[in-house]
N, CA and C atoms of all chains as a GROMACS GRO file, in nm:
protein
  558
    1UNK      N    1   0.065  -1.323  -0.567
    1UNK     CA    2   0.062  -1.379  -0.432
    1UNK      C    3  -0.006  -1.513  -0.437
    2UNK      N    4   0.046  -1.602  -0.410
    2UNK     CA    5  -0.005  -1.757  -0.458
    2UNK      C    6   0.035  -1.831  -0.281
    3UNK      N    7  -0.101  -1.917  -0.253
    3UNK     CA    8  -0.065  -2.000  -0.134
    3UNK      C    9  -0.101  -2.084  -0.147
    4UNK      N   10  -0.024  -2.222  -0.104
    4UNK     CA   11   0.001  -2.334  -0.160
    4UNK      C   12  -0.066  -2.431  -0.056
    5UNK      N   13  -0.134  -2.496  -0.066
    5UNK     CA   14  -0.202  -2.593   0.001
    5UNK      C   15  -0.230  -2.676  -0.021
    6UNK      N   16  -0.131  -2.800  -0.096
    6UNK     CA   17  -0.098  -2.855  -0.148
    6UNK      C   18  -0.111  -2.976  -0.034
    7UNK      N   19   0.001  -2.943   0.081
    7UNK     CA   20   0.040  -2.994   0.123
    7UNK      C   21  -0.073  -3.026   0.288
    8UNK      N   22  -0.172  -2.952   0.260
    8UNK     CA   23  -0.283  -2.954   0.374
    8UNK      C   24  -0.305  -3.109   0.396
    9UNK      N   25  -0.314  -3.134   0.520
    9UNK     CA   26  -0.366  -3.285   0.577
    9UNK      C   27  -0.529  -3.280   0.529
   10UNK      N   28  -0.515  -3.421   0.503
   10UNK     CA   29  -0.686  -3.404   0.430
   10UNK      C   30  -0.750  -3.426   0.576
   11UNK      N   31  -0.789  -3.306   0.587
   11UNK     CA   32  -0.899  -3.348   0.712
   11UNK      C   33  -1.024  -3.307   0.667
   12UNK      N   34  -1.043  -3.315   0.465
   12UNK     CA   35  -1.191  -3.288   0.455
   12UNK      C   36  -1.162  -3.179   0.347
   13UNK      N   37  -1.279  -3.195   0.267
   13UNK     CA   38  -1.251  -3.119   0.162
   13UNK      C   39  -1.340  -2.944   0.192
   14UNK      N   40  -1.413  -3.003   0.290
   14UNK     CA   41  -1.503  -2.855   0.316
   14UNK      C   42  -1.426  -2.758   0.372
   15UNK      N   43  -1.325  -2.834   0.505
   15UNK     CA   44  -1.225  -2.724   0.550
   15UNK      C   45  -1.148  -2.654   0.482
   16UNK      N   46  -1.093  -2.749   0.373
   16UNK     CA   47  -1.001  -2.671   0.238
   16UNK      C   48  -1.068  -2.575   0.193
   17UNK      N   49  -1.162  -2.594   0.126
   17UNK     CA   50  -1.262  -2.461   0.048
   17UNK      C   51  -1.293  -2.364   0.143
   18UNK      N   52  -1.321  -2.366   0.273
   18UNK     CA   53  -1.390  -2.287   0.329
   18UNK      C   54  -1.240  -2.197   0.366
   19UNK      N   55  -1.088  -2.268   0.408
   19UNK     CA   56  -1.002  -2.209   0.406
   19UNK      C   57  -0.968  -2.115   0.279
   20UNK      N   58  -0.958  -2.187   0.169
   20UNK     CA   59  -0.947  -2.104   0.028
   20UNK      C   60  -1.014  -2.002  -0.002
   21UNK      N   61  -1.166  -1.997   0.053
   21UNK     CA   62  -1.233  -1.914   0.057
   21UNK      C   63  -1.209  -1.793   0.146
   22UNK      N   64  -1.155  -1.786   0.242
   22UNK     CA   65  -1.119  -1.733   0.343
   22UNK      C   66  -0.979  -1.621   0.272
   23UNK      N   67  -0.882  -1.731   0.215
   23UNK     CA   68  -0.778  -1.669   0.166
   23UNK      C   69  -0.793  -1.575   0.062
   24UNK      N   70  -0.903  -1.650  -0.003
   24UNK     CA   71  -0.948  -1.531  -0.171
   24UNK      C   72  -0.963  -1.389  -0.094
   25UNK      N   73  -1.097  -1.399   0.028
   25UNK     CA   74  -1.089  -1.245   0.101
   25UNK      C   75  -1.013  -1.223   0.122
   26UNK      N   76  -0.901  -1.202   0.144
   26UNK     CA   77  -0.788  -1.190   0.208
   26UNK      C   78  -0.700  -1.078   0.103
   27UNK      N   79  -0.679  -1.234  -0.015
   27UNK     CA   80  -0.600  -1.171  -0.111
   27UNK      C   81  -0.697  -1.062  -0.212
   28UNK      N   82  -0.857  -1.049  -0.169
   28UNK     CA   83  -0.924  -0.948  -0.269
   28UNK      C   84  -0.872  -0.807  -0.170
   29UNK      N   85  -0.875  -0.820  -0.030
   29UNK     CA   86  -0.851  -0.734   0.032
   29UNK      C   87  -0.701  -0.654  -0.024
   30UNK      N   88  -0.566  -0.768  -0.016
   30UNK     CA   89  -0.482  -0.717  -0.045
   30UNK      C   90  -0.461  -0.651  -0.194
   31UNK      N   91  -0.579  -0.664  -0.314
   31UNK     CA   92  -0.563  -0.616  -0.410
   31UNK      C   93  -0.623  -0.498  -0.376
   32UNK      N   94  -0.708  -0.480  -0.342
   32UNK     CA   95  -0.729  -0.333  -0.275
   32UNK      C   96  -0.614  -0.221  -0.232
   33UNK      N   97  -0.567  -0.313  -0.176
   33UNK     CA   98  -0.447  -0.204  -0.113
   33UNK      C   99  -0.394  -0.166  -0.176
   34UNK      N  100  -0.332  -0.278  -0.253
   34UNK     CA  101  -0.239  -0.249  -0.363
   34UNK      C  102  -0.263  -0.159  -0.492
   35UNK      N  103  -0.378  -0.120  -0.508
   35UNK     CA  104  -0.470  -0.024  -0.603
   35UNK      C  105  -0.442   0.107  -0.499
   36UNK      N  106  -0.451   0.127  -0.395
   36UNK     CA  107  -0.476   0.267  -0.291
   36UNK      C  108  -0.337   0.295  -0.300
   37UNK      N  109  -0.214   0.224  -0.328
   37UNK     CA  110  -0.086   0.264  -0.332
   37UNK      C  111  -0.046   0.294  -0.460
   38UNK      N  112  -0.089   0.250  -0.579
   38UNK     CA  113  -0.095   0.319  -0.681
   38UNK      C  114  -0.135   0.441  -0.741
   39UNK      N  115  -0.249   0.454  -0.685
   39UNK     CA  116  -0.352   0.562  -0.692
   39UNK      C  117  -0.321   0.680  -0.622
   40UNK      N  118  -0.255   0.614  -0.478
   40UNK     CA  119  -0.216   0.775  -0.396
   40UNK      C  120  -0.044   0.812  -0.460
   41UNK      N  121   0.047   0.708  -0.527
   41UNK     CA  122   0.153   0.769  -0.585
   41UNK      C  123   0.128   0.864  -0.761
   42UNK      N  124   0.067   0.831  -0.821
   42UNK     CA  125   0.028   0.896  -0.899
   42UNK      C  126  -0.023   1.022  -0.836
   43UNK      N  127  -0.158   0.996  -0.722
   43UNK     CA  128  -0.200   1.115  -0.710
   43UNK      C  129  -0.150   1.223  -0.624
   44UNK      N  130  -0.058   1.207  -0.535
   44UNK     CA  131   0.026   1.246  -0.469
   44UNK      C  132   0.074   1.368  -0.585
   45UNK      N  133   0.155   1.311  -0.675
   45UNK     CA  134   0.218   1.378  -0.794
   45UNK      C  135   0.133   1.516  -0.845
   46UNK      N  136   0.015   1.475  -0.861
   46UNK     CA  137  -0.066   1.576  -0.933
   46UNK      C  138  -0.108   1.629  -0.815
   47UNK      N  139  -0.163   1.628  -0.728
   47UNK     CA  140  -0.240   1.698  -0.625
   47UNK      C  141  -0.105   1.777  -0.538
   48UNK      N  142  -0.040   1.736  -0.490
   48UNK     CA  143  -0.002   1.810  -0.412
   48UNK      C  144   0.086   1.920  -0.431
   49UNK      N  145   0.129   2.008  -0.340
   49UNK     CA  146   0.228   2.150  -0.412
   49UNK      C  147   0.339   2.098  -0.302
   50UNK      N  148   0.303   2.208  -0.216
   50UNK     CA  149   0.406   2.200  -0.106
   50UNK      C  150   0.334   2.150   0.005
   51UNK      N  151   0.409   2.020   0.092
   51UNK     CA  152   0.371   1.961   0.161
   51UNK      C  153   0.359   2.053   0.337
   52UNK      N  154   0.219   2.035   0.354
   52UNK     CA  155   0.220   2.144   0.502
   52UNK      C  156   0.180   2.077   0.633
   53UNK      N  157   0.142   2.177   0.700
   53UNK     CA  158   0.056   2.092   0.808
   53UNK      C  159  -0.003   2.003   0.827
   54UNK      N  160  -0.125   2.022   0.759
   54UNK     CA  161  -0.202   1.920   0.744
   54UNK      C  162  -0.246   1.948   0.611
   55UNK      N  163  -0.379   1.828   0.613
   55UNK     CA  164  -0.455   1.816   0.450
   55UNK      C  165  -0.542   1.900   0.466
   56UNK      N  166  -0.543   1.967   0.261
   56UNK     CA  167  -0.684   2.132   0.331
   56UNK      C  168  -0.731   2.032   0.201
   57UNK      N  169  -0.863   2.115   0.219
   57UNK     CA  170  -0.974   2.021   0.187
   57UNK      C  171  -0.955   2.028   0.029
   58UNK      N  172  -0.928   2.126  -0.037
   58UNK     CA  173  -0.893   2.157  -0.183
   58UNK      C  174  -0.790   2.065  -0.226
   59UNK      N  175  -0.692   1.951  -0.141
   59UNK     CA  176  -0.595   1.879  -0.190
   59UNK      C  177  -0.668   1.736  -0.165
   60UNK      N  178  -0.746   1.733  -0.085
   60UNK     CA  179  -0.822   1.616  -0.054
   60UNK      C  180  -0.934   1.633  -0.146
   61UNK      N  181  -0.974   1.701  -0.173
   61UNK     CA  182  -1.090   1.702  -0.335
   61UNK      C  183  -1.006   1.623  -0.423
   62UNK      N  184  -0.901   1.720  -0.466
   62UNK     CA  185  -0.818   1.664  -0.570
   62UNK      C  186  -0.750   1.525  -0.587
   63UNK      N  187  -0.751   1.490  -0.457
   63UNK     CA  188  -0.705   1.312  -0.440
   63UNK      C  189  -0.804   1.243  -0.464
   64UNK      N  190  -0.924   1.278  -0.421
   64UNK     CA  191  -1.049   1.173  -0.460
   64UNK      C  192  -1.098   1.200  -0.582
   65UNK      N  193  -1.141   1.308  -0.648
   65UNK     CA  194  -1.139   1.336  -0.795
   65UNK      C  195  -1.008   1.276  -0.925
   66UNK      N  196  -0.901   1.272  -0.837
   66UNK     CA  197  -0.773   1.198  -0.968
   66UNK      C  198  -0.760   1.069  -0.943
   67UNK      N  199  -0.862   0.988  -0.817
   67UNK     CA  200  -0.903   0.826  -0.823
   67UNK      C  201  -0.972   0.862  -0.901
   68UNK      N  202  -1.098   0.867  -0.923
   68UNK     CA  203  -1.232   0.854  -0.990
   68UNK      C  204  -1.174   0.903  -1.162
   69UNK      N  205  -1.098   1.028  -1.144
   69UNK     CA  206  -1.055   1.004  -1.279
   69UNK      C  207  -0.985   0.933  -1.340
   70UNK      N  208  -0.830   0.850  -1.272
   70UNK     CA  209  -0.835   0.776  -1.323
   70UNK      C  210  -0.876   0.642  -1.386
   71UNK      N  211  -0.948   0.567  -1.256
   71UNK     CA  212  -1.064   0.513  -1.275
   71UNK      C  213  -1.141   0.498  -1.396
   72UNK      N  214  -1.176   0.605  -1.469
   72UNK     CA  215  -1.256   0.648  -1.549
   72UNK      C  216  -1.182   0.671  -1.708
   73UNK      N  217  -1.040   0.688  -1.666
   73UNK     CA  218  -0.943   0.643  -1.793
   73UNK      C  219  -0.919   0.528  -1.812
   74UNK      N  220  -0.903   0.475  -1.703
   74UNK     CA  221  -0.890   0.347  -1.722
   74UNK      C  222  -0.995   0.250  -1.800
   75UNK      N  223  -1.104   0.262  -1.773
   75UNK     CA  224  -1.232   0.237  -1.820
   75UNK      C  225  -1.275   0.253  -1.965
   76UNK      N  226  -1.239   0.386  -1.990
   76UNK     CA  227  -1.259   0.449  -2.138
   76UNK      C  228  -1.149   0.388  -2.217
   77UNK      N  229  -0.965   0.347  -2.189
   77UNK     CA  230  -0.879   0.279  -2.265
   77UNK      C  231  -0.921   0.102  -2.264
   78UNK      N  232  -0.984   0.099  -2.153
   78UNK     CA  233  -1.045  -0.062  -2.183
   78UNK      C  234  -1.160  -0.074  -2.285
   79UNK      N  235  -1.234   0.013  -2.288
   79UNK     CA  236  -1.354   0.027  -2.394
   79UNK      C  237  -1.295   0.026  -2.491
   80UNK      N  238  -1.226   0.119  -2.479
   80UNK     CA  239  -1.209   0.194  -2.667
   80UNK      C  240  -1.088   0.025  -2.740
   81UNK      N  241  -0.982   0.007  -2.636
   81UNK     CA  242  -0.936  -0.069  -2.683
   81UNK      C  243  -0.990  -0.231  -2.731
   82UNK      N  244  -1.070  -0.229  -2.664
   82UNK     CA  245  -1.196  -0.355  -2.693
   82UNK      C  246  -1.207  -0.379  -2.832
   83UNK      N  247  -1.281  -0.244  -2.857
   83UNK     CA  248  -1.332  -0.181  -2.969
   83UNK      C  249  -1.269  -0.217  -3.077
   84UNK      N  250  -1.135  -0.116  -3.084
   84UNK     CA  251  -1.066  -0.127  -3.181
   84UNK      C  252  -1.037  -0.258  -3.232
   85UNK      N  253  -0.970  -0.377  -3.128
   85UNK     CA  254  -0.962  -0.481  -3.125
   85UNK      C  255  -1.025  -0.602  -3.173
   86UNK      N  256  -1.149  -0.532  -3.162
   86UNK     CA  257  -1.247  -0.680  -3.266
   86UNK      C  258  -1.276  -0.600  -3.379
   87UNK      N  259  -1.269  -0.450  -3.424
   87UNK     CA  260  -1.310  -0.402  -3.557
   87UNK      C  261  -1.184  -0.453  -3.634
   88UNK      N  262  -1.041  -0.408  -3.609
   88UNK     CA  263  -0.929  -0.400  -3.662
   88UNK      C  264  -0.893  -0.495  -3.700
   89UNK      N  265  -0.879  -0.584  -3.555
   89UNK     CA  266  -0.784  -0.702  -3.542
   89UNK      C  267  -0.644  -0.613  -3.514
   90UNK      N  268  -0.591  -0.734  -3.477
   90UNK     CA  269  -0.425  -0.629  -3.398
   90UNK      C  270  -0.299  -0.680  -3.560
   91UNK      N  271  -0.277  -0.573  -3.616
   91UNK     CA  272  -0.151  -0.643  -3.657
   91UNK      C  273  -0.046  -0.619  -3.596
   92UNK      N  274   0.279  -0.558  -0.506
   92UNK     CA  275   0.377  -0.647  -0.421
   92UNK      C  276   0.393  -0.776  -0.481
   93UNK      N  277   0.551  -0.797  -0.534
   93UNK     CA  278   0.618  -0.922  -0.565
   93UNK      C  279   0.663  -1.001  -0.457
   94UNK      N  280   0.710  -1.130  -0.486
   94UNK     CA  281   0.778  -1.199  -0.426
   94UNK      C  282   0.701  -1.249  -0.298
   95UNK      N  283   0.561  -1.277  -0.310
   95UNK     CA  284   0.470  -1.312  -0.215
   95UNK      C  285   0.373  -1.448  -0.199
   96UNK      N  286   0.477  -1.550  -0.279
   96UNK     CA  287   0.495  -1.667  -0.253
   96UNK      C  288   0.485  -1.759  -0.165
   97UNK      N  289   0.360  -1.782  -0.093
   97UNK     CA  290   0.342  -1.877   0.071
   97UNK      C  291   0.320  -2.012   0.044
   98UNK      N  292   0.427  -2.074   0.065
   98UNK     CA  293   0.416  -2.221   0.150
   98UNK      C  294   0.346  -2.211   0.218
   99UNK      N  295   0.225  -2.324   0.314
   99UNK     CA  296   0.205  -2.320   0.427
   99UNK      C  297   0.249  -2.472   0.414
  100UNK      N  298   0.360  -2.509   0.524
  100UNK     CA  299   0.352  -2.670   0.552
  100UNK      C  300   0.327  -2.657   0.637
  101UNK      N  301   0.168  -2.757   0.616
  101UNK     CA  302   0.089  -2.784   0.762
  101UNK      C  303   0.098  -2.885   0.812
  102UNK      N  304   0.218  -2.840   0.864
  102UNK     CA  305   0.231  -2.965   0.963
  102UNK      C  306   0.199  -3.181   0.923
  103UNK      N  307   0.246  -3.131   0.786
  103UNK     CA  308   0.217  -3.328   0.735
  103UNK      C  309   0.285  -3.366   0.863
  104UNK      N  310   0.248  -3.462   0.908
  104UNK     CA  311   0.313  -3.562   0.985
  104UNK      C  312   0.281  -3.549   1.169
  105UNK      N  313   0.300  -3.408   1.187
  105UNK     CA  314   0.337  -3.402   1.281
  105UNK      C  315   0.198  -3.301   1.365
  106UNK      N  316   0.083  -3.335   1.266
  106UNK     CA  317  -0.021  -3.294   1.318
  106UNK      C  318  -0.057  -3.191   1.230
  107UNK      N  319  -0.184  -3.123   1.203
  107UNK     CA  320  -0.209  -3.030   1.156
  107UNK      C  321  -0.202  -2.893   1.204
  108UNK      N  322  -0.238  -2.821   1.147
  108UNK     CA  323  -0.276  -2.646   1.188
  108UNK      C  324  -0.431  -2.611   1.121
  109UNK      N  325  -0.437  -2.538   1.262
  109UNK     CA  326  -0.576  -2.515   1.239
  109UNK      C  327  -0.608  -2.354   1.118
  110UNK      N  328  -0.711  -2.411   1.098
  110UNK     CA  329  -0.757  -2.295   1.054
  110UNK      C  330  -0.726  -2.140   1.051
  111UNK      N  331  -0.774  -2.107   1.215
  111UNK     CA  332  -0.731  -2.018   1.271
  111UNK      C  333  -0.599  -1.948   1.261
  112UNK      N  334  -0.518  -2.059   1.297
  112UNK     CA  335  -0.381  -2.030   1.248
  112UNK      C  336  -0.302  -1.985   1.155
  113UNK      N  337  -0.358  -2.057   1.023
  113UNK     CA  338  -0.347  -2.028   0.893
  113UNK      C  339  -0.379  -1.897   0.891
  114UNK      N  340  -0.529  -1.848   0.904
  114UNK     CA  341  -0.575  -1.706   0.866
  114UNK      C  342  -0.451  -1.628   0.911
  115UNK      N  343  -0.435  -1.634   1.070
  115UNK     CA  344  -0.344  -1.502   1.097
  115UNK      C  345  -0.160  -1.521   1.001
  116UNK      N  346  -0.119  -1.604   0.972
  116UNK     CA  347  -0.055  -1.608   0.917
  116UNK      C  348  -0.055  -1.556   0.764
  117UNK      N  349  -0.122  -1.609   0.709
  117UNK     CA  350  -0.243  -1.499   0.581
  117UNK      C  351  -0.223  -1.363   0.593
  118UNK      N  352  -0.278  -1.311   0.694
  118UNK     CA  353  -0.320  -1.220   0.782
  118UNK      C  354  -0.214  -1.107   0.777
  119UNK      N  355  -0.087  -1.157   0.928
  119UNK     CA  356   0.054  -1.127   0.874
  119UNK      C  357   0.082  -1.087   0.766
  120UNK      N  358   0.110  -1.202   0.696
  120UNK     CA  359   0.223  -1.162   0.547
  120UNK      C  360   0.150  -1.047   0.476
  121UNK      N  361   0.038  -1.062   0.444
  121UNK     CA  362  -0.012  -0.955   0.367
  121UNK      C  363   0.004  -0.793   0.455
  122UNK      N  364   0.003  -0.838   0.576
  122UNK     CA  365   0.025  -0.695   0.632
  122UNK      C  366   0.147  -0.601   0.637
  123UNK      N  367   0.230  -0.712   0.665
  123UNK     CA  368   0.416  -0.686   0.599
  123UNK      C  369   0.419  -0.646   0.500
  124UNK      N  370   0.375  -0.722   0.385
  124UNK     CA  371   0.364  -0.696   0.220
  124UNK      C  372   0.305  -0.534   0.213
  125UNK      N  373   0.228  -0.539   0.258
  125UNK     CA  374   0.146  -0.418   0.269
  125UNK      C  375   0.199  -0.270   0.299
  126UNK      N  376   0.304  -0.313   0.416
  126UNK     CA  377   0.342  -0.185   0.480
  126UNK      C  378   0.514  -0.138   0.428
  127UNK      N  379   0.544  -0.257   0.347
  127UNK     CA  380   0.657  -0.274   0.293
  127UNK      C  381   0.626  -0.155   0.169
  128UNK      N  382   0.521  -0.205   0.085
  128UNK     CA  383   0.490  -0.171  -0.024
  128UNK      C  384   0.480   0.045   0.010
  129UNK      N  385   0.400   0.067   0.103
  129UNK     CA  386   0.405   0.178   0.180
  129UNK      C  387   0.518   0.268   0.217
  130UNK      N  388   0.591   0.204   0.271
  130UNK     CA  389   0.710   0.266   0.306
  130UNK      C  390   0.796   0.317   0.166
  131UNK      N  391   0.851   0.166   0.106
  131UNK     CA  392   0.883   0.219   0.007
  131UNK      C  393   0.872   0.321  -0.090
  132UNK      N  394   0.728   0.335  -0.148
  132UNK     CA  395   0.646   0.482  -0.194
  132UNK      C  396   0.688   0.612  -0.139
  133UNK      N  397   0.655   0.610   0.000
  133UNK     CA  398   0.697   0.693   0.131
  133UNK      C  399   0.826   0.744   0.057
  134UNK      N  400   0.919   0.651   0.143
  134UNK     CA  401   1.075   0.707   0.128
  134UNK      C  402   1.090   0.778  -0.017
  135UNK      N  403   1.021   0.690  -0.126
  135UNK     CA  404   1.120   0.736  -0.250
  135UNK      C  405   1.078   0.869  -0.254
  136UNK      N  406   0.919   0.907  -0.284
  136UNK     CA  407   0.896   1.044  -0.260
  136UNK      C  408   0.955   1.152  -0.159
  137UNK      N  409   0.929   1.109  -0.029
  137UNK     CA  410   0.990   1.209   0.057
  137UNK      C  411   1.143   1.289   0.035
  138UNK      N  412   1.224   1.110   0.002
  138UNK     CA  413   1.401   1.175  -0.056
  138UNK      C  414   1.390   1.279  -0.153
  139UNK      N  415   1.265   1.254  -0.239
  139UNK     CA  416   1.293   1.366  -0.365
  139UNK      C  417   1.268   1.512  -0.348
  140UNK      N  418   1.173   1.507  -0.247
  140UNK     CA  419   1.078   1.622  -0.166
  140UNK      C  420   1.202   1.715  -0.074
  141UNK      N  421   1.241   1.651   0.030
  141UNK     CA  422   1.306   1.653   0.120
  141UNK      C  423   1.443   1.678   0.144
  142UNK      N  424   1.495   1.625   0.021
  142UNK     CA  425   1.645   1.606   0.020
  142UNK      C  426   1.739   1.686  -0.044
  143UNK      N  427   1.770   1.804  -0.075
  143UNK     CA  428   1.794   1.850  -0.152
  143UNK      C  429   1.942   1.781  -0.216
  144UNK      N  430   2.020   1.880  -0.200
  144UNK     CA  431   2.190   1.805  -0.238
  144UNK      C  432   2.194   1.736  -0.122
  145UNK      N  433   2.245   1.630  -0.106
  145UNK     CA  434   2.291   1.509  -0.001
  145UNK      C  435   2.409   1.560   0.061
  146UNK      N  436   2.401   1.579   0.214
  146UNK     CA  437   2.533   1.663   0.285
  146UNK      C  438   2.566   1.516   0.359
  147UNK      N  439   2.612   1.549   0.495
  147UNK     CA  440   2.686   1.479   0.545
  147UNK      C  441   2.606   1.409   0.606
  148UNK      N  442   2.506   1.493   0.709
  148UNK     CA  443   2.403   1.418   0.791
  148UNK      C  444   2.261   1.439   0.706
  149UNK      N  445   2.113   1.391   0.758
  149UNK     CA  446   2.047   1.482   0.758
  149UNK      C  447   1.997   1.626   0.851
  150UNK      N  448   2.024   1.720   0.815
  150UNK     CA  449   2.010   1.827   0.911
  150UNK      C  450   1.884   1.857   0.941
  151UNK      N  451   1.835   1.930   1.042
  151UNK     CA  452   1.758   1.980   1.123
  151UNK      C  453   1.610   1.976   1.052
  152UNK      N  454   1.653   2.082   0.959
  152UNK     CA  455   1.498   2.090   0.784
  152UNK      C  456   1.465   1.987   0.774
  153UNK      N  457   1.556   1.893   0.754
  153UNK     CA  458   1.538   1.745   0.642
  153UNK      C  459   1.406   1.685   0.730
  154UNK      N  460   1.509   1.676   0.824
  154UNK     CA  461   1.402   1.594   0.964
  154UNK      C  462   1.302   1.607   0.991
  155UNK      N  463   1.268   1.740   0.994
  155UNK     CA  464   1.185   1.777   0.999
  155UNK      C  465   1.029   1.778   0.902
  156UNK      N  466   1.128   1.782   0.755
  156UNK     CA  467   1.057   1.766   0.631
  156UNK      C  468   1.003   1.645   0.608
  157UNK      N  469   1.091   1.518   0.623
  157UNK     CA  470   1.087   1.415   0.662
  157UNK      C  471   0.893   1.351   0.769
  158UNK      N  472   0.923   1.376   0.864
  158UNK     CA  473   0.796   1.393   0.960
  158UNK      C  474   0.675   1.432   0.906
  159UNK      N  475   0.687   1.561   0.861
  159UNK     CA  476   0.608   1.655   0.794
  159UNK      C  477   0.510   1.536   0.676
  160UNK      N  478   0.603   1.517   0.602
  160UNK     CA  479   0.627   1.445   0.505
  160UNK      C  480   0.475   1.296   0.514
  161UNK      N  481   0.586   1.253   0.590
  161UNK     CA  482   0.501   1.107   0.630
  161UNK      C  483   0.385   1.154   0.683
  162UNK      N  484   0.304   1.239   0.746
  162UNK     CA  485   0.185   1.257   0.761
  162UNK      C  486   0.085   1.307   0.689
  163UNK      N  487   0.160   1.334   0.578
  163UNK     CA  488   0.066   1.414   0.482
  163UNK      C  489   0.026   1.272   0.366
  164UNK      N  490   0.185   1.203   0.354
  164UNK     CA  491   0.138   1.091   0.267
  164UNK      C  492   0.038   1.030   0.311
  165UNK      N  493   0.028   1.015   0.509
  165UNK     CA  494  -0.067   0.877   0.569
  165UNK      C  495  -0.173   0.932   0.500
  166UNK      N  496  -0.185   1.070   0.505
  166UNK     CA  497  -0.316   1.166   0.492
  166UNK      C  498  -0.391   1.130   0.375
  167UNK      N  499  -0.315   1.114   0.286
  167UNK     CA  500  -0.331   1.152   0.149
  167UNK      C  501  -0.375   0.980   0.103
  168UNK      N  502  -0.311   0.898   0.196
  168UNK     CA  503  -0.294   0.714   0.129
  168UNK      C  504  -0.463   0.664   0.199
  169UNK      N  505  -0.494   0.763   0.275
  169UNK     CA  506  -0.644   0.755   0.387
  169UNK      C  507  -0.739   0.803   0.289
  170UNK      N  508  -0.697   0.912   0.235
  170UNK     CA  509  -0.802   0.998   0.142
  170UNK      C  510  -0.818   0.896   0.025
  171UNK      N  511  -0.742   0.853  -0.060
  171UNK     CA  512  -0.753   0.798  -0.149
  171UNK      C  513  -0.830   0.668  -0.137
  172UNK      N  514  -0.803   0.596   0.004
  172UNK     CA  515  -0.865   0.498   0.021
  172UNK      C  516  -0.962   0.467   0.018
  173UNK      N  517  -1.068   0.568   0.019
  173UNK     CA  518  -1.168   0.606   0.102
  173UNK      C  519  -1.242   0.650  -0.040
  174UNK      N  520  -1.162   0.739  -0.125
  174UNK     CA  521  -1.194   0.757  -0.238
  174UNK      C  522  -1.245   0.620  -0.320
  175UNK      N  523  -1.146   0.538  -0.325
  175UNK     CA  524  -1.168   0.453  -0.398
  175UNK      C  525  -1.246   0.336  -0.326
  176UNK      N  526  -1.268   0.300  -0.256
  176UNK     CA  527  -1.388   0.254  -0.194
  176UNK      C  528  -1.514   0.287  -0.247
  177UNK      N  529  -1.564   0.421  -0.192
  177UNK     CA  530  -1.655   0.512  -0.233
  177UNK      C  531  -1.713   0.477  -0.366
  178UNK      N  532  -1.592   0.435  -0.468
  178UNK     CA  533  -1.589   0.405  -0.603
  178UNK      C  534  -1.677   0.297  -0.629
  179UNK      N  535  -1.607   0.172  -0.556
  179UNK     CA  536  -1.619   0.011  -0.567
  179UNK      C  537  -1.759   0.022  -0.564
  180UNK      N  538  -1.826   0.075  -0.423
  180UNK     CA  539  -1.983   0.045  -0.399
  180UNK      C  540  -2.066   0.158  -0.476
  181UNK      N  541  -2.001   0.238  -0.536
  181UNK     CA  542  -2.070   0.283  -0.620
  181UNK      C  543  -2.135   0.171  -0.746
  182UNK      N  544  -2.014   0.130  -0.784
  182UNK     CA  545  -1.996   0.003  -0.896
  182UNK      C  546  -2.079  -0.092  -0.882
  183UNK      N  547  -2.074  -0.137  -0.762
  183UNK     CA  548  -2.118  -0.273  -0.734
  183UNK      C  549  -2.300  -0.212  -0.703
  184UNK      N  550  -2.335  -0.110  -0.658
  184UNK     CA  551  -2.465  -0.064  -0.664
  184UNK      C  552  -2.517  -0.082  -0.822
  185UNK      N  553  -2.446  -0.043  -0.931
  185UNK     CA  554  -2.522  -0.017  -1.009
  185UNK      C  555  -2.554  -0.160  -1.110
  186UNK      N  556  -2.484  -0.270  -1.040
  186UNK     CA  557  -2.512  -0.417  -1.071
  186UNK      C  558  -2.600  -0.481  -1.074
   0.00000   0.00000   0.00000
């Protein structure tokens, strides 16, 4: 997601930054989201059986426990691959 | 979300745009982007859930399944959110 402001009237360089700045929240926000839609299609997959009434609390454990776990894979394949990476070198 | 590419022409020539303006436009697109991205997820799951062999219409079940469906995802896209939040300031606490 890229916004171009290129073309902004210079009415000042503080307004630009303080706009850019504005947009970064924006777009940190929208990376957020975009992580909660990942996270609930994966976890969707694993957590749920048959879709009912409502949410019981044993499927809502399991949605916030398979963030945090993946989370936490994610974390451990960034480590480990680090790792390997400056011992090995990649051929 | 692809394809989220913003021009803003502000107005060269013919005056600027304020600030303000900009944000909600910001604002907007990402929220489209957003709910686009949503839906999509939505549908593809639900069809798989929901749909069994493809008849003529959707019948009565489907529709129903359908409904069913979408509230459990909102349910579930809330839970996670919330989850992973929970996460972030965990993170950022231990900084």
């Amino acid at each position: 997601m890229a916004f171009d402001l290129s073309s902004a009237s210079a009415s000042g360089n503080a307004e630009t930054s303080e706009l850019q700045r504005m947009i970064a929240v924006e777009q940190q926000k929208a990376q957020f989201e975009a992580q909660v839609h990942t996270f609930t299609d994966v976890c969707w997959d694993k957590c749920m059986d048959k879709p009912s009434s409502k949410l019981d609390s044993r499927t809502a454990t399991c949605l916030a426990s398979c963030v945090e776990r993946f989370i936490d894979t994610t974390l451990t394949i960034t480590n480990r691959f680090t790792h390997m990476a400056q011992k090995g070198g990649m051929h | 979300m692809d394809g989220f590419g913003s021009d803003f022409s502000l107005g060269a020539g013919s005056g600027k745009m304020d600030t303000g303006t900009i944000m909600e436009q910001v604002k907007v697109q990402i929220a489209v982007a957003n709910a686009q991205e949503l839906l999509q997820r939505m549908t593809d799951k639900c069809f798989k859930k929901c749909i069994g062999k493809p008849g003529g219409t959707l019948d009565n079940s489907e529709q129903k399944c359908i409904f069913m469906f979408m509230d459990r995802y909102m349910d579930a896209w809330n839970t996670v959110s919330r989850a992973y939040n929970s996460r972030l300031q965990r993170e950022r606490a231990r900084i």
